[in-house]
Backbone as a printed PyTorch tensor [residue, N CA C, xyz], in Angstrom:
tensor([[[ 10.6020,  16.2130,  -4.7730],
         [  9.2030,  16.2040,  -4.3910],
         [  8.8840,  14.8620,  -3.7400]],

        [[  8.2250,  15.0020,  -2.4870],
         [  7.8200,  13.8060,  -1.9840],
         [  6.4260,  12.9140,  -2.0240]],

        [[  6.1960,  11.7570,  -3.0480],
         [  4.9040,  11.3390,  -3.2820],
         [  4.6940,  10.2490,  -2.3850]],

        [[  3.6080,  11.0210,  -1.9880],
         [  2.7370,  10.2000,  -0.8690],
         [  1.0760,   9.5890,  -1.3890]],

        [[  1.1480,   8.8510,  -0.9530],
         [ -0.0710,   7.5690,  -1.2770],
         [ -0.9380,   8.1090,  -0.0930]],

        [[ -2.3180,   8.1460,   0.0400],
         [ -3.2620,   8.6230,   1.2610],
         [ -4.2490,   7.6250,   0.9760]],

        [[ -3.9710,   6.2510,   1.4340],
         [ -4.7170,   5.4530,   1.4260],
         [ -6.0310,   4.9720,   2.5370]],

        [[ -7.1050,   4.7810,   2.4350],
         [ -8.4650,   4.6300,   3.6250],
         [ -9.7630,   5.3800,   2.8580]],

        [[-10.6650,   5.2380,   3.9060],
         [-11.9680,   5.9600,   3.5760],
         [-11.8490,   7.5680,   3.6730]],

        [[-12.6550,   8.3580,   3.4400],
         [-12.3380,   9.7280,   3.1000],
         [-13.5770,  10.1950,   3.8490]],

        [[-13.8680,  10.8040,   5.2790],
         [-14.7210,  11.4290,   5.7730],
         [-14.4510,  13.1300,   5.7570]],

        [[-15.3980,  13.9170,   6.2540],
         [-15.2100,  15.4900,   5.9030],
         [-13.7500,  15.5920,   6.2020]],

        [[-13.2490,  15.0190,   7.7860],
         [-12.0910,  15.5130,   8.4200],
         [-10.3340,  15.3540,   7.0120]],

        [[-10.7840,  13.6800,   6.8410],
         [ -9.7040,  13.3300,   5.7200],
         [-10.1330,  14.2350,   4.5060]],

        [[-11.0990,  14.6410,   4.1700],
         [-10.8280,  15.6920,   2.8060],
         [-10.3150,  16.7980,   2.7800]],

        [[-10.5740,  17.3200,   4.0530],
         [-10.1360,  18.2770,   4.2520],
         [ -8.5580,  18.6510,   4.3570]],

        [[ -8.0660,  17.5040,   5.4070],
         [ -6.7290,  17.2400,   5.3190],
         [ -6.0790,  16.9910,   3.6220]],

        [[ -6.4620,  15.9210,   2.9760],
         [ -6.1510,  16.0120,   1.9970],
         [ -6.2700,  17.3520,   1.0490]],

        [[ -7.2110,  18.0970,   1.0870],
         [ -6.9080,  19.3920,   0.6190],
         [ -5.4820,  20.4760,   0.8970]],

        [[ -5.4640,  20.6230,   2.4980],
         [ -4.2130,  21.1180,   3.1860],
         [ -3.3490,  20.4560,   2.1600]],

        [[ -3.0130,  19.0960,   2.7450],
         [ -1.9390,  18.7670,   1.8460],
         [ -1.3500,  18.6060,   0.7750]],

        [[ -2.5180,  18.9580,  -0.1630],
         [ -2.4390,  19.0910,  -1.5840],
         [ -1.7490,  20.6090,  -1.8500]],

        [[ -2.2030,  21.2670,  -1.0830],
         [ -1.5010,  22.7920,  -1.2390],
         [ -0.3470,  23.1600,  -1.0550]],

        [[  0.9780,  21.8560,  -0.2130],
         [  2.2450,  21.8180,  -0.5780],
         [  2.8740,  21.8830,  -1.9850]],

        [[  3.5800,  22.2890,  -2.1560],
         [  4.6990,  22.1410,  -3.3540],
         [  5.5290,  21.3730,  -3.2140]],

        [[  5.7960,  20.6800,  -2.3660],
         [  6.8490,  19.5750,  -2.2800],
         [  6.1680,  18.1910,  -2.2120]],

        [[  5.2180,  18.2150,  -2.4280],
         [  4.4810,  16.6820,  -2.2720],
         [  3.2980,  16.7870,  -3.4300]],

        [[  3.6090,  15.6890,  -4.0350],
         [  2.8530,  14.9100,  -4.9680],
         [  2.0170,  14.2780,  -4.3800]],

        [[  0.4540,  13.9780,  -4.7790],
         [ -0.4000,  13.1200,  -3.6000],
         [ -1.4220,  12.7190,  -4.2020]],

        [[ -1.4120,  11.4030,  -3.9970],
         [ -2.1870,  10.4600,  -4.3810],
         [ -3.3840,   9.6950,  -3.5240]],

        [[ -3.9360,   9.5530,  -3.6270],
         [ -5.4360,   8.8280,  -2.7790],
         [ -6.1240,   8.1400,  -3.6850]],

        [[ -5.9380,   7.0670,  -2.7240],
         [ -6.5730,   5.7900,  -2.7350],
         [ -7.9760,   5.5150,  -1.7440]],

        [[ -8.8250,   5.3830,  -2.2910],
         [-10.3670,   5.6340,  -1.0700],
         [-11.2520,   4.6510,  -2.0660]],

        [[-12.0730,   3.9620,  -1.0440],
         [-13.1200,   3.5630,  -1.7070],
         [-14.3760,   3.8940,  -2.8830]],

        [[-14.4690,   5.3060,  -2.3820],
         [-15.8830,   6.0120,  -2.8880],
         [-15.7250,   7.2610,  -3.3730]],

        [[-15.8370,   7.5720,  -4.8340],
         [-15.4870,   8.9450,  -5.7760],
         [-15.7980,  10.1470,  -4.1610]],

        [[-14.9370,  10.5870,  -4.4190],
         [-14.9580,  12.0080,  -3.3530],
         [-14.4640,  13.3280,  -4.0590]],

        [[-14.5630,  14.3040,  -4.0690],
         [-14.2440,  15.4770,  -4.5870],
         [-13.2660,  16.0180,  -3.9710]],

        [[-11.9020,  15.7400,  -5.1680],
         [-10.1050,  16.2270,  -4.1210],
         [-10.3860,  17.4450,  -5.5640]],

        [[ -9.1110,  18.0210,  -4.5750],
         [ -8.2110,  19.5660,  -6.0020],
         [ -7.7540,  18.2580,  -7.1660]],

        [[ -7.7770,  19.4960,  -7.7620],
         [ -7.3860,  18.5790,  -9.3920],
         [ -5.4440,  18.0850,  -9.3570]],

        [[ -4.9950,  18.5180,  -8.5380],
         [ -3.3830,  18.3300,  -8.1960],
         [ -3.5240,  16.9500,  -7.5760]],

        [[ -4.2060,  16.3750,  -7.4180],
         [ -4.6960,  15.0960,  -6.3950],
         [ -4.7770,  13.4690,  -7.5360]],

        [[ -4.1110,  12.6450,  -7.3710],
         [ -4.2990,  11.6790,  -8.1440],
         [ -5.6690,  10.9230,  -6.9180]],

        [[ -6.5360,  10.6620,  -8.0430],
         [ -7.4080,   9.9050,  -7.2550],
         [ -7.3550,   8.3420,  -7.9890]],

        [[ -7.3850,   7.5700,  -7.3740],
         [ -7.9250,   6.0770,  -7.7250],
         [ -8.6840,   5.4590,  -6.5750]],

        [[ -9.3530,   4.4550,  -6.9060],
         [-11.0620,   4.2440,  -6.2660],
         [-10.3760,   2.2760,  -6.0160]],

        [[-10.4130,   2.4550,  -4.6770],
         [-10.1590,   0.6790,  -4.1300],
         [-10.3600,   0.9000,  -2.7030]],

        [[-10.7310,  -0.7790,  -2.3920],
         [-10.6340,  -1.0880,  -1.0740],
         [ -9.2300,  -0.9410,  -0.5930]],

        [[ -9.2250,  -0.6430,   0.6780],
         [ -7.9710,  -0.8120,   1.3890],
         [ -7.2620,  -2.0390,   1.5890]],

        [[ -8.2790,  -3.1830,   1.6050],
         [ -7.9850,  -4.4900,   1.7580],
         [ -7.8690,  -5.4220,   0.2930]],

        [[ -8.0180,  -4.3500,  -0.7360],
         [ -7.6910,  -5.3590,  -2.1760],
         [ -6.2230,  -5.1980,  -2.0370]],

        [[ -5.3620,  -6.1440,  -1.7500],
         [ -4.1660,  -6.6540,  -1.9770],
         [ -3.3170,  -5.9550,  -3.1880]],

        [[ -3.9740,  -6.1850,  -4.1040],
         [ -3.3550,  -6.1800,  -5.7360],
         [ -3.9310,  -4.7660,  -6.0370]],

        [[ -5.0410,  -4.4400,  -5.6980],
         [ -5.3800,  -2.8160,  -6.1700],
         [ -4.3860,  -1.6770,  -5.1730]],

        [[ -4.4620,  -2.3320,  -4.3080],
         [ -3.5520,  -1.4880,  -3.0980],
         [ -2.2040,  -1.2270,  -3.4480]],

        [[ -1.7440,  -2.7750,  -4.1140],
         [  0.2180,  -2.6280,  -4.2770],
         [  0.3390,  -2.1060,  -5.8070]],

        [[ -0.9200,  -2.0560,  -6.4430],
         [ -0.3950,  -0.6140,  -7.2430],
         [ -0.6350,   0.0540,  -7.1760]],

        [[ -1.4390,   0.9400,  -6.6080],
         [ -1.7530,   2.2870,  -6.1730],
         [ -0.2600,   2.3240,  -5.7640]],

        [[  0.7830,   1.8070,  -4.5410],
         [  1.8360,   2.0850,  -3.9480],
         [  3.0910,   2.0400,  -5.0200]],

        [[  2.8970,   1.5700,  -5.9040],
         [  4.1960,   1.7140,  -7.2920],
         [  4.3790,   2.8810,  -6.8120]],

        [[  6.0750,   3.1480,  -7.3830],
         [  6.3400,   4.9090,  -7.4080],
         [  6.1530,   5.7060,  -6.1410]],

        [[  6.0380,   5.3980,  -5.0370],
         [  5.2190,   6.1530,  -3.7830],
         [  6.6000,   6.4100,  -2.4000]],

        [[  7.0050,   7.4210,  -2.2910],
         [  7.6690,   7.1600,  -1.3160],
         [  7.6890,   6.9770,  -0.2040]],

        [[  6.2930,   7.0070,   0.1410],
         [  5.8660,   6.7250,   1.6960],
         [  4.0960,   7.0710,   1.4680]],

        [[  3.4210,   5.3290,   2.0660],
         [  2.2290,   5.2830,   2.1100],
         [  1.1360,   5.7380,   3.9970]],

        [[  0.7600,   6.9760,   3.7880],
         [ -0.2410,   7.4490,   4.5910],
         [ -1.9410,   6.4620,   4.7820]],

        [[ -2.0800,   5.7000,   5.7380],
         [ -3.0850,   4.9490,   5.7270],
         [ -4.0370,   5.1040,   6.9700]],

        [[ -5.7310,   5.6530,   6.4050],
         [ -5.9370,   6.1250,   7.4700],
         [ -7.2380,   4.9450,   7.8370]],

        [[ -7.1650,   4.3260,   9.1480],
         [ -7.5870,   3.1740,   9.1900],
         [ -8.5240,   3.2640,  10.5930]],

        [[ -9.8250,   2.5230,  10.5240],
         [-10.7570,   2.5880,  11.9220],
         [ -9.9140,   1.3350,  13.0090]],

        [[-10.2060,   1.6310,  14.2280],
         [ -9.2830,   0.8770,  15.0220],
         [ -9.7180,  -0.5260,  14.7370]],

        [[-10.9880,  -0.7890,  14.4870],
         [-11.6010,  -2.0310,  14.2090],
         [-11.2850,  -3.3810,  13.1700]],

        [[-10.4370,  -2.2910,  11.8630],
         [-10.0940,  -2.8570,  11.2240],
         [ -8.5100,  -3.0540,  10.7270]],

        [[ -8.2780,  -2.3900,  11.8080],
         [ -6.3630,  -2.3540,  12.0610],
         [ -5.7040,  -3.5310,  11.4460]],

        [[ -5.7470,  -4.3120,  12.2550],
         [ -5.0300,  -5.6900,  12.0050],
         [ -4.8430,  -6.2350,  10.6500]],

        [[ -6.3690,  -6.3130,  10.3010],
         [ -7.0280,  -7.0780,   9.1280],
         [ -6.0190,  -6.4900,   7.9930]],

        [[ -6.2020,  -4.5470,   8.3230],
         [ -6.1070,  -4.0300,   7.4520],
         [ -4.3540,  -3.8530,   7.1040]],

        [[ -3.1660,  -3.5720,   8.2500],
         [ -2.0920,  -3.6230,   8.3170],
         [ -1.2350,  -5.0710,   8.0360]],

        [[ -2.0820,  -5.9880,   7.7940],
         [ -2.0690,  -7.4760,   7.3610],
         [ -1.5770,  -6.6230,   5.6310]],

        [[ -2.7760,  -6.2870,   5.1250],
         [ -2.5860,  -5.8940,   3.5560],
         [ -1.4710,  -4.6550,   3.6640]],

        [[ -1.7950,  -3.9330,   4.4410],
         [ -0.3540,  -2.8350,   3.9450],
         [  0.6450,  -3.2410,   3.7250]],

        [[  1.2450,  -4.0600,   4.7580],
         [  2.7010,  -4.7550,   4.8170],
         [  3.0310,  -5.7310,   3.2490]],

        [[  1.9150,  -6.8240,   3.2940],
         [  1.9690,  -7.5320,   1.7040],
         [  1.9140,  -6.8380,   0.9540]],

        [[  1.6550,  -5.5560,   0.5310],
         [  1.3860,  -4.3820,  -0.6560],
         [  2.8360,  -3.7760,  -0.6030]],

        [[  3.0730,  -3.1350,   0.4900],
         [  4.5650,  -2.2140,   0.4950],
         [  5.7770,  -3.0920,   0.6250]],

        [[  5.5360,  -4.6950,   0.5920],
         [  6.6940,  -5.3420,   0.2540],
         [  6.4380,  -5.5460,  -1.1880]],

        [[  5.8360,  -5.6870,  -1.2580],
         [  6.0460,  -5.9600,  -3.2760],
         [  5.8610,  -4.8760,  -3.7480]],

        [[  4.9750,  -3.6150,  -3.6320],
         [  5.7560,  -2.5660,  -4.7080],
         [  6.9630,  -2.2380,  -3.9190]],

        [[  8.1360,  -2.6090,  -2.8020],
         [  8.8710,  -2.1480,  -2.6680],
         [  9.1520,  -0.3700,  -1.8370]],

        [[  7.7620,  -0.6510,  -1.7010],
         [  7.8760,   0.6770,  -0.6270],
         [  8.3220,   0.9500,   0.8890]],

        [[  8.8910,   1.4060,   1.4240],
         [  9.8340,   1.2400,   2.3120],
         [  9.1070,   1.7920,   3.9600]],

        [[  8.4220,   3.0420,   3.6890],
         [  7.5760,   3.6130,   4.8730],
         [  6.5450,   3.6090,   4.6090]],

        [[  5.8540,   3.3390,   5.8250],
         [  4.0070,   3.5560,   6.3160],
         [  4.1150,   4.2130,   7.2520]],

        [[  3.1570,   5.2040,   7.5090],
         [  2.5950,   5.5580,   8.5740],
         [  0.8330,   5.0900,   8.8390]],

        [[  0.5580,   4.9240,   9.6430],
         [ -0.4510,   4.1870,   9.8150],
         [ -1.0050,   5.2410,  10.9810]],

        [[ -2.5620,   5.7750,  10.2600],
         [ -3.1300,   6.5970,  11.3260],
         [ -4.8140,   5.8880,  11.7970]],

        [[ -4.8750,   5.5400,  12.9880],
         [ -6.0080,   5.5320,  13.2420],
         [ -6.4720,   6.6680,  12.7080]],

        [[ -8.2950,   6.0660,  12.5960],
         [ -8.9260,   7.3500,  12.3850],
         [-10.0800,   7.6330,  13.4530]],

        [[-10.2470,   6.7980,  14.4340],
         [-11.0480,   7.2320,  15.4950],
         [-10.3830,   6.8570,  16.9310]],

        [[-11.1300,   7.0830,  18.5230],
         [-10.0880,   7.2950,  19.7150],
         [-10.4120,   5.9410,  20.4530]],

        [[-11.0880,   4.7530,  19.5220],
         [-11.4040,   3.6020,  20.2430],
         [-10.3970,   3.0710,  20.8460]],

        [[-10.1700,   2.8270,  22.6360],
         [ -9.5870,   1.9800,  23.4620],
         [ -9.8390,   0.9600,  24.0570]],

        [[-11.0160,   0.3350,  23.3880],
         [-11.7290,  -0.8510,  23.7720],
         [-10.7330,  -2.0140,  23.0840]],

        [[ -9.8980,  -1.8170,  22.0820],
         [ -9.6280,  -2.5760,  21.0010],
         [ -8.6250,  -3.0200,  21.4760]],

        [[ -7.5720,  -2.7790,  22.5960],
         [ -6.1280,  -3.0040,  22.6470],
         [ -5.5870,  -4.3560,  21.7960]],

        [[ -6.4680,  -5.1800,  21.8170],
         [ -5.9100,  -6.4780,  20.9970],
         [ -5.1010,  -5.8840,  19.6360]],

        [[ -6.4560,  -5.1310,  18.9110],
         [ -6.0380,  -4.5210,  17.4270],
         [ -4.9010,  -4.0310,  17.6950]],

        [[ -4.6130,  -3.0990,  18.3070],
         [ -3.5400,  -2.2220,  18.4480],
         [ -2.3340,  -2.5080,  18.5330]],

        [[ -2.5000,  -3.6410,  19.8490],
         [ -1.3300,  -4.3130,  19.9550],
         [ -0.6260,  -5.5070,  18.6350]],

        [[ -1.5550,  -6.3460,  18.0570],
         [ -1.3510,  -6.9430,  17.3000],
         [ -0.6760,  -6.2330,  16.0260]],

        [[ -1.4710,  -5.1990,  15.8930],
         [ -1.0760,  -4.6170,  14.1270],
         [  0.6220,  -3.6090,  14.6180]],

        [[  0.5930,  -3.3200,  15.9090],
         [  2.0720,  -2.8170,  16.1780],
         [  2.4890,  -3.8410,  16.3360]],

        [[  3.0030,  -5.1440,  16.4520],
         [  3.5730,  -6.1980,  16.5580],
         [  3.8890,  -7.0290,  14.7850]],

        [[  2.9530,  -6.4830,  13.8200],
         [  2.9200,  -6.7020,  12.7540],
         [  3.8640,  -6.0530,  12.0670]],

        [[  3.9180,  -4.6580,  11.9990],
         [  4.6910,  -3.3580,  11.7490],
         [  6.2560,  -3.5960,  12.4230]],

        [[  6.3110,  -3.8620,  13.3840],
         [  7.7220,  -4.3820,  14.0110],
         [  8.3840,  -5.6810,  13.4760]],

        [[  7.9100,  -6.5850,  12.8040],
         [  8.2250,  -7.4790,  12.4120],
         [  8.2550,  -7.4210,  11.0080]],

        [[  7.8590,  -6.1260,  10.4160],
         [  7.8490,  -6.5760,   8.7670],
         [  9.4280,  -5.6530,   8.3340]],

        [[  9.9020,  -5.4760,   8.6890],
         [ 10.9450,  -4.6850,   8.3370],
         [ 11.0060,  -3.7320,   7.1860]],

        [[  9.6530,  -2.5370,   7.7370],
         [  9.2310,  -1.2520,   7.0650],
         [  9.8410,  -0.1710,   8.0560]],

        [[  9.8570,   0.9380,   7.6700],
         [  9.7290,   1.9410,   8.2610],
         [  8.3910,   2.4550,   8.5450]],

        [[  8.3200,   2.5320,  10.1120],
         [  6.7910,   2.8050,   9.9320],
         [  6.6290,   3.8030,  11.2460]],

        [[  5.2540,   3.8530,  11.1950],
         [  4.5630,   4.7390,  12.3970],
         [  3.5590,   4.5920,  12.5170]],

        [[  2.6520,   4.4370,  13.6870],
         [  1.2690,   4.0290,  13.9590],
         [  0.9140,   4.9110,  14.7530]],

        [[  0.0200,   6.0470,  14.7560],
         [ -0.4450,   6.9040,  14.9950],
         [ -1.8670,   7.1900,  15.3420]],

        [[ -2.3750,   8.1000,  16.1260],
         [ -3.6440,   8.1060,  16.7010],
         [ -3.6630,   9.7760,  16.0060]],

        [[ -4.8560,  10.4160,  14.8690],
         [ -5.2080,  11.0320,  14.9160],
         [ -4.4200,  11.6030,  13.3830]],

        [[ -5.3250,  12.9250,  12.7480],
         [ -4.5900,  14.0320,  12.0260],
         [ -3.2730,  14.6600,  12.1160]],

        [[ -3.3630,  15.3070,  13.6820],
         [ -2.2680,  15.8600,  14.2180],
         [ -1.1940,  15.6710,  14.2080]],

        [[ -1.0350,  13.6930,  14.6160],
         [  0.0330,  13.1100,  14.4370],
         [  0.8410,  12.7840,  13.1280]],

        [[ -0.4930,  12.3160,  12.5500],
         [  0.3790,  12.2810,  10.8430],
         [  0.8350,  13.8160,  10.3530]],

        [[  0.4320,  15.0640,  10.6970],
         [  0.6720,  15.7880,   9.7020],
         [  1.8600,  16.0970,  10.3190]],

        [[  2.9140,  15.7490,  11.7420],
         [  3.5540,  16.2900,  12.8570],
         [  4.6190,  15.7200,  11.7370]],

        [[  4.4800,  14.2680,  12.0260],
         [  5.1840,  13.4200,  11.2270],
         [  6.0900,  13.9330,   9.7230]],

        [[  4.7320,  14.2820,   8.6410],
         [  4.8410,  14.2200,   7.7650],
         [  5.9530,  15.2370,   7.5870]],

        [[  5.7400,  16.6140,   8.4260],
         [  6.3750,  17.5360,   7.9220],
         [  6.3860,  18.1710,   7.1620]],

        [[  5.2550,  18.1540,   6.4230],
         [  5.3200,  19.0230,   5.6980],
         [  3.9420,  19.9390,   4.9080]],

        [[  3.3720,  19.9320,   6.4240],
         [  2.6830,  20.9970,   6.1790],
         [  1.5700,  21.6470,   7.6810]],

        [[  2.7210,  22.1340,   8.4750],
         [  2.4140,  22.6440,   9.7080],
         [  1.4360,  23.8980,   9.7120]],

        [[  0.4910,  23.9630,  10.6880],
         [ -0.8700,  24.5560,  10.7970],
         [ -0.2280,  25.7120,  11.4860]],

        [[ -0.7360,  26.8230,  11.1020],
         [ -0.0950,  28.0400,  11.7550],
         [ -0.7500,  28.0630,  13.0390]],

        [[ -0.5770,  28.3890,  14.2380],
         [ -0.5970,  28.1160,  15.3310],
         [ -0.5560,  29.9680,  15.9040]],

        [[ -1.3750,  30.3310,  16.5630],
         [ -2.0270,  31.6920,  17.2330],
         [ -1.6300,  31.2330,  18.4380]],

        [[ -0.8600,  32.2000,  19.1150],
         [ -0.4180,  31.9170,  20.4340],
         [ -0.8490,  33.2720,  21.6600]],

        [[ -1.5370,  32.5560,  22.5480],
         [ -2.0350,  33.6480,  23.5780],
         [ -3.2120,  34.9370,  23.0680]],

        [[ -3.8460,  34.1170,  21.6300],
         [ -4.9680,  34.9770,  21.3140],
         [ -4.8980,  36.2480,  20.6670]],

        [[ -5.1500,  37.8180,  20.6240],
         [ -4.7810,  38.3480,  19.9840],
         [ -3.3050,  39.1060,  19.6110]],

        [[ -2.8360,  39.1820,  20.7380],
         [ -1.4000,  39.4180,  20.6750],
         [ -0.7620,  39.0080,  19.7270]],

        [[  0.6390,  39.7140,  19.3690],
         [  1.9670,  39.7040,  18.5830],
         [  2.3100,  38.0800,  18.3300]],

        [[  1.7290,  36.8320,  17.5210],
         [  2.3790,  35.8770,  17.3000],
         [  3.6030,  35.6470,  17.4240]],

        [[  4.4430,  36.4350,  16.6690],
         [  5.8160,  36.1750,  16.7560],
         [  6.8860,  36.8070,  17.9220]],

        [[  5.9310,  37.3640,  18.8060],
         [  6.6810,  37.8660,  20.1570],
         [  5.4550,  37.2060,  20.6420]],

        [[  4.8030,  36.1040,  21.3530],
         [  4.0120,  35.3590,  22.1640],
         [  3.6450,  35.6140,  23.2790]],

        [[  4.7890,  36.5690,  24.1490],
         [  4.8950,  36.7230,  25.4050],
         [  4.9170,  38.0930,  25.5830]],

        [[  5.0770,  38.9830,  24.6080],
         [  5.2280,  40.0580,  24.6060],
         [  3.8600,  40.7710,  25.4060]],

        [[  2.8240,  40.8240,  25.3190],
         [  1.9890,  41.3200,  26.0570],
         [  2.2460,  41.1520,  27.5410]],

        [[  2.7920,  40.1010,  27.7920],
         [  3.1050,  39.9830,  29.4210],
         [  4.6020,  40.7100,  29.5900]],

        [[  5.0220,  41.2900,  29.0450],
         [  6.1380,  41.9140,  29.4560],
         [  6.0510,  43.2220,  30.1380]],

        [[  7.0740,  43.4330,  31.1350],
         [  7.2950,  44.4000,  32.2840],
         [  6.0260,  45.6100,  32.4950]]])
């Protein structure tokens, strides 16, 4: 079973996700968020800033890969603390998801990927849901292809 840490603030979109992903059987899942939110009862919740250092690197004890979902604004600041947290509990991967499409920021961006390259994690820095869940693997959105037609023959309506 793979336990994952879902560390950041928790808006409708992240609860929701966190729900999806709670409905795997192969993943254990934990969240870390600032502000009591209502997860499935399969859900470890604990209540911290993203940027408490010491509340953060234990939430990550035990974790085999920490999910962090972060505003572009506070990237840097915030991938500053991931890296000091997942070197001392010893955690090995981050993925790091923005959580909004700000391109005003390139500094952030560039800096906190320059951070991530230098800490010698396994990592990923990502723009969006999509990407982390692509990533994660493990828990792909069933996907309707060409509308009402045969899903699993896709093309079949266009045939001869």
């Amino acid at each position: 079973m793979k336990r994952i840490l879902l560390a950041g603030a928790l808006d409708t979109t992240s609860q929701t996700f966190v729900r999806q992903l709670s409905q795997n059987n192969h993943v254990s899942l934990t969240v870390y968020t600032p502000s009591a939110v209502d997860l499935p009862q399969s859900v470890m919740a604990l209540t911290g800033e993203t940027l408490d250092e010491g509340g953060l690197t234990a939430a990550m004890l035990d974790q085999d890969m920490v999910v962090a979902l972060v505003p572009t604004i506070k990237l840097t600041q915030t991938v500053t603390t991931l890296i000091t947290a997942a070197q001392a509990a010893g955690t090995r991967r981050l993925l790091v998801g923005r959580t909004d499409d700000i391109v005003e920021l390139p500094g952030q961006i560039r800096d906190a990927r320059r951070q991530l390259m230098t800490a010698g994690l396994d990592f990923d820095l990502v723009d969006g849901f999509g990407e982390i869940n692509t990533l994660l693997a493990v828990n792909p959105a069933p996907v309707k292809v060409f509308g009402s037609g045969n899903a699993d023959v896709p093309l079949a309506k266009f045939a001869g």
